[in-house]
Wavefront OBJ file of the C-alpha trace (Angstrom):
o trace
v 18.237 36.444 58.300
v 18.441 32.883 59.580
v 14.622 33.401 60.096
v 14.259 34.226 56.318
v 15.857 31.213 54.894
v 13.246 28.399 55.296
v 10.345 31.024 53.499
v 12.953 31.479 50.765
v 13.966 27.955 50.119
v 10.202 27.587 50.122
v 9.555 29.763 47.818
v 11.949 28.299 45.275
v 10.370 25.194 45.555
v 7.270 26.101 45.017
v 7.891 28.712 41.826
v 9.743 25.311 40.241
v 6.781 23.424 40.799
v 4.468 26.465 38.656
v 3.817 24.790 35.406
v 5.744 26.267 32.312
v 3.364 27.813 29.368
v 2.197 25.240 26.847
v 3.737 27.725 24.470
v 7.301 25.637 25.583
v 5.834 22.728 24.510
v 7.125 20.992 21.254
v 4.780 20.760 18.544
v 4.108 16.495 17.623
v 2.221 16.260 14.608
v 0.468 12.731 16.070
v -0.497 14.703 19.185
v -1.513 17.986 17.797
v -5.153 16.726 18.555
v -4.375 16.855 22.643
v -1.810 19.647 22.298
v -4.588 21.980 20.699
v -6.733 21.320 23.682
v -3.278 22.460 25.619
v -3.508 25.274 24.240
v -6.928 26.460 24.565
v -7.024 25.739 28.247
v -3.947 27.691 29.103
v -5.289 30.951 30.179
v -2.215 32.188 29.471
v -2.553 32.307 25.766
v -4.925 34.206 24.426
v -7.853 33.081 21.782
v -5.851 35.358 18.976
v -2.704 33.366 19.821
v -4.053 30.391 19.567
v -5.690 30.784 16.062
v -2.195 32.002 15.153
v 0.072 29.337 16.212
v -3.341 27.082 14.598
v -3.402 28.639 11.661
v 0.220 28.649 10.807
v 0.201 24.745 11.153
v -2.896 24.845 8.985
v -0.829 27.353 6.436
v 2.536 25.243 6.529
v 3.513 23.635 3.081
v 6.931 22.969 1.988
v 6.688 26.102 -0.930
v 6.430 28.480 1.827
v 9.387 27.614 3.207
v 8.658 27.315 6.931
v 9.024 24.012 8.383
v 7.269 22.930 12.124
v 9.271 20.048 13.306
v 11.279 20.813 16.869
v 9.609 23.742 16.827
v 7.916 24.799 20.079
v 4.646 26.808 20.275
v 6.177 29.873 21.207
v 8.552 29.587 17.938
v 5.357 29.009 16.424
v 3.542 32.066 17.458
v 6.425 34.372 16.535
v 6.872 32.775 13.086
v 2.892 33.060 12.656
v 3.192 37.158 14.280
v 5.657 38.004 11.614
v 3.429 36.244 8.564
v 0.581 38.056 9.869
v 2.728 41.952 10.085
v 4.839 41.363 6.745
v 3.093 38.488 5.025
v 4.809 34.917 4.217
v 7.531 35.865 1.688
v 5.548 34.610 -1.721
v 4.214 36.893 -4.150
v 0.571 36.144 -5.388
v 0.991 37.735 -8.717
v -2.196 38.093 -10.862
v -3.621 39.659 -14.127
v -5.519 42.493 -14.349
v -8.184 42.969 -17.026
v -10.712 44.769 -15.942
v -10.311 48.111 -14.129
v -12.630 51.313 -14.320
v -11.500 54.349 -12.866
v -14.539 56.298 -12.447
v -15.928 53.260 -10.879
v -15.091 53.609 -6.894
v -15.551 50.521 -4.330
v -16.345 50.433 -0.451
v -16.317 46.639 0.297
v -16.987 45.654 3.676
v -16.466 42.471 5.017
v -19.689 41.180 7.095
v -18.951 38.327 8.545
v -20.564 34.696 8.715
v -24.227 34.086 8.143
v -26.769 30.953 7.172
v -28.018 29.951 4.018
v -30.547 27.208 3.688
v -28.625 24.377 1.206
v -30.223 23.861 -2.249
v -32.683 21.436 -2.650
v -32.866 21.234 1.379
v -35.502 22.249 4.155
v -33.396 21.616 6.780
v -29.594 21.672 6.282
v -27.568 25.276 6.691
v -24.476 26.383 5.501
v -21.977 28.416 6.663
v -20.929 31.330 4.755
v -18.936 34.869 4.178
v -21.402 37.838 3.980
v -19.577 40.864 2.472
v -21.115 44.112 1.030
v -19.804 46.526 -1.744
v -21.236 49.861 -2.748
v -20.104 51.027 -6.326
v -20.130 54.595 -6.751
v -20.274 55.741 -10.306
v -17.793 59.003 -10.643
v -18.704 59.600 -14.206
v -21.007 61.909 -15.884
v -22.695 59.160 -17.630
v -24.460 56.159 -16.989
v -23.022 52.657 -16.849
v -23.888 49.524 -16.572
v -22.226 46.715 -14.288
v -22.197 43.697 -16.118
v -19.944 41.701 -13.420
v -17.494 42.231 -10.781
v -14.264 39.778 -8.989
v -13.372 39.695 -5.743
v -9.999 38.249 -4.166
v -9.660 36.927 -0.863
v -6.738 37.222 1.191
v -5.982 35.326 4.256
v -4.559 37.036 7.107
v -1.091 35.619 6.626
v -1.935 38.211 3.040
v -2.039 35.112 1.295
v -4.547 34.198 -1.379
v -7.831 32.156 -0.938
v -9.881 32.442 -3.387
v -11.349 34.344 -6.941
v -14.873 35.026 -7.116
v -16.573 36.076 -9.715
v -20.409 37.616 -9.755
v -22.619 38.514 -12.487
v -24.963 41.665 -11.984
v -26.299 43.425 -15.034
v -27.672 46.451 -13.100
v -27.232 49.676 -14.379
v -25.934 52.788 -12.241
v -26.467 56.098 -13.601
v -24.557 58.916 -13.557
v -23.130 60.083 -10.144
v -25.154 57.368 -8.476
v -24.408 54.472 -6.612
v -25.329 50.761 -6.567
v -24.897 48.406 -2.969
v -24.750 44.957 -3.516
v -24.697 42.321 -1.131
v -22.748 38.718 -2.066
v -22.068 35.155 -0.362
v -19.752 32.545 -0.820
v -19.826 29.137 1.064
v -17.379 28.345 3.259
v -17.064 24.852 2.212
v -15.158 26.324 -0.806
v -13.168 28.406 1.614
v -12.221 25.225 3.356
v -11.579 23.398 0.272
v -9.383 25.995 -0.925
v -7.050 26.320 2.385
v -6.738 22.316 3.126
v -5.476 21.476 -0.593
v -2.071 19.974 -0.911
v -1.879 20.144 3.021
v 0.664 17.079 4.227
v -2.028 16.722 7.592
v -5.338 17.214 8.593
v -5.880 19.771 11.093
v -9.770 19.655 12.230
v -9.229 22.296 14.721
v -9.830 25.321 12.461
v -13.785 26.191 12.350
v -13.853 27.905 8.763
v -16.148 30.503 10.657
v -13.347 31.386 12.907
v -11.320 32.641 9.768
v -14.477 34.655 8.423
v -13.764 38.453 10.470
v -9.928 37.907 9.220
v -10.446 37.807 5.556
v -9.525 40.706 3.731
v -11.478 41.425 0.590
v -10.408 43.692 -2.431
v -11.544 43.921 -6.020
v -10.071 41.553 -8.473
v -12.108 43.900 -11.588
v -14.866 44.755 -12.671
v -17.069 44.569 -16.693
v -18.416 47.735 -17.407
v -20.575 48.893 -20.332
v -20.865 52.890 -21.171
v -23.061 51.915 -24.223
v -26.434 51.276 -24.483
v -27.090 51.182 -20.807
v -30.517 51.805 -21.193
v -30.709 48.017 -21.843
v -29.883 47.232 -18.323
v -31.992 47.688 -15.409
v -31.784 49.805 -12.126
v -31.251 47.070 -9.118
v -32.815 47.018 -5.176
v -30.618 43.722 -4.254
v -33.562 43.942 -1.365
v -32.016 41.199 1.224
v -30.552 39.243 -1.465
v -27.202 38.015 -2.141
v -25.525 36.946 -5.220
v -23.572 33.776 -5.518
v -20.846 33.379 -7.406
v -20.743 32.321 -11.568
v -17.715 30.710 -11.119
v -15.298 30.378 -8.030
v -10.941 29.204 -7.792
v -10.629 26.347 -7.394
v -7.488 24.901 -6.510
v -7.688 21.174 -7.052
v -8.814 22.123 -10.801
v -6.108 25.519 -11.287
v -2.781 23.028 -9.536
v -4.201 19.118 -10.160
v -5.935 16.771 -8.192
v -2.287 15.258 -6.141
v -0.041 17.997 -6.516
v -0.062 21.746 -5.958
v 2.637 21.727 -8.358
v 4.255 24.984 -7.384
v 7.707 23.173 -6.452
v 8.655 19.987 -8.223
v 11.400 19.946 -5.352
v 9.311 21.038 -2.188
v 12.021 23.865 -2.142
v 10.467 27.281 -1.084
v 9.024 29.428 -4.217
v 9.114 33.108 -4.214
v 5.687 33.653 -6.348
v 2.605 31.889 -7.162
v 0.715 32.759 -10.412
v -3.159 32.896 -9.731
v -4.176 33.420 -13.396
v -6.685 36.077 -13.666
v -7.758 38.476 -11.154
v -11.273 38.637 -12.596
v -13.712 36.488 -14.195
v -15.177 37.036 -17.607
v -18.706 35.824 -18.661
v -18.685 33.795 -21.759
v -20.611 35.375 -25.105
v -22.523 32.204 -25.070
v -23.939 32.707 -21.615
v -27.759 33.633 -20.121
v -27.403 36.863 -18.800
v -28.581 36.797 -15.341
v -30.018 40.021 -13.382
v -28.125 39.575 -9.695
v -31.112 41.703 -8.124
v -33.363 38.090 -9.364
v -30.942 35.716 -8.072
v -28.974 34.754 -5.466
v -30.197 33.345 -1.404
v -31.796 35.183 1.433
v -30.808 34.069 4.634
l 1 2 3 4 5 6 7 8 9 10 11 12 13 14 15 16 17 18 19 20 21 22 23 24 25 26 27 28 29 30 31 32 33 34 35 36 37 38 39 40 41 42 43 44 45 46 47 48 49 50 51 52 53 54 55 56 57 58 59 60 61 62 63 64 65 66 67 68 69 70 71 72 73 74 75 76 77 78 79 80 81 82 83 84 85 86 87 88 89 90 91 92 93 94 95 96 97 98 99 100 101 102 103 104 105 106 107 108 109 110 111 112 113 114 115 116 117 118 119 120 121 122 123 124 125 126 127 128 129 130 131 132 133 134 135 136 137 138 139 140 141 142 143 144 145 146 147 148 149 150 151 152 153 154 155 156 157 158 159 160 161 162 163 164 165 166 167 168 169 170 171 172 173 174 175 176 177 178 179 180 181 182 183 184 185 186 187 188 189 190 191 192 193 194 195 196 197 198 199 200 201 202 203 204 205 206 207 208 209 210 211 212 213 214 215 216 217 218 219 220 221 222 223 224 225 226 227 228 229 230 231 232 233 234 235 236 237 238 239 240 241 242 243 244 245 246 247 248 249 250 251 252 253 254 255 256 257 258 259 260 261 262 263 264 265 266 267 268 269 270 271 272 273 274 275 276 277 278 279 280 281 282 283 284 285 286 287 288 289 290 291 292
């Protein structure tokens, strides 16, 4: 037994000498920038952690009631586990006004792609690919005149409206797949408004898989359809008539969702889908839009 003590002693030693997980670390705003790199090199935490505990610091404003300071990563991660399974606590309320039943939607979310910039040989852009096949359940023809799209983060929080102009007919049982884009500049825009800090750590990209896209509505025409034509998108992608934008919808300084940074328990996005103006060219979305 006597024998046994030294190894044991030694063994004590050395299992105080292990280094804790960087998820005991306290989170310091003016280190965050060394801390992050903490956190990606400790094996021990895996890539999906780390966007978590990331993108909860990116998330955090005073309205959503959550604040980070003496907070160590691990409180971090668990705060950011339980936003992700049961959302942050604030309603994104909407209004609807324009839903067709006979019109179904399969929307699949794609991922990033490349997109020459306008007016550029050289310089790409980043942006969300996503898909959506419209399936016409009536016994008539229709014609799609334009559709919305809202964006959810994966905290189920909202990042953006999108609106998309199409003019394609779909006849009766048939279906129509069209392909869309935004830019994830917007994206970016969007998330970092009103932030207190500025966290460079979160490649927009990164966000892309985690997006959840649903309709926002839809402009249908059962009249005169024959006007419109039958669409082959054929590679190309529609961009968006008009996008949310939340420096314009909340003002240029101040979200102004809670004159006392107290927590809110809703945030009113206006309208869940975008409505072309009388006034405005109508544009066929199988002739427009960028091909990668």
């Amino acid at each position: 037994m006597k024998k046994l003590l030294p190894f044991a002693c030694l063994f004590l030693v050395l299992s105080a000498c292990q280094p804790s997980s960087y998820l005991d670390q306290i989170y310091n705003e003016g280190a965050y920038k060394n801390q992050y790199k903490g956190l990606v090199g400790d094996e021990s935490i895996s890539p999906q952690e780390v966007f978590l505990i990331n993108y909860a610091i990116v998330r955090q404003r005073p309205f959503y009631g959550y604040e980070l300071t003496d907070k160590s990563f691990r409180e971090i991660l668990e705060l950011a586990k339980g936003f992700e399974k049961n959302g942050m606590g604030v309603a994104n309320e909407f209004t609807f006004n324009g839903q067709e039943d006979f019109l179904d939607m399969k929307i699949t979310n794609e991922g990033i792609g490349m997109v020459r910039k306008k007016n550029s040989d050289s310089k790409m852009l980043k942006i969300l690919k996503f898909e959506c096949v419209f399936q016409n359940k009536s016994d008539q023809d229709v014609a799609l005149e334009s559709c919305s799209f809202l964006l959810k983060d994966p905290f189920g929080q909202h990042l953006t409206t999108l609106g998309y102009e199409i003019n394609c007919q779909i006849e009766a049982g048939e279906s129509l797949k069209a392909f869309f884009l935004v830019e994830g500049r917007h994206l970016r825009n969007n998330l970092n408004f009103g932030s207190p800090r500025q966290i460079p750590y979160l490649g927009i990209e990164i966000l892309f898989p985690t997006i959840e896209i649903v309709s926002g509505g839809n402009t249908v025409v059962t009249s005169n359809t024959s006007a419109y034509n039958l669409c082959n998108f054929d590679g190309q992608r529609a961009e968006p008539f008009e996008q949310y934008s939340y420096r314009e919808r909340f003002g240029k300084d101040n979200p102004g969702l809670s004159e006392n940074n107290d927590k809110v328990e809703k945030i009113n996005f206006g309208n869940a889908h975008f409505i072309i103006e009388d006034d405005d060219q109508p544009i066929n979305a199988s002739e427009l839009g960028r091909r990668q």
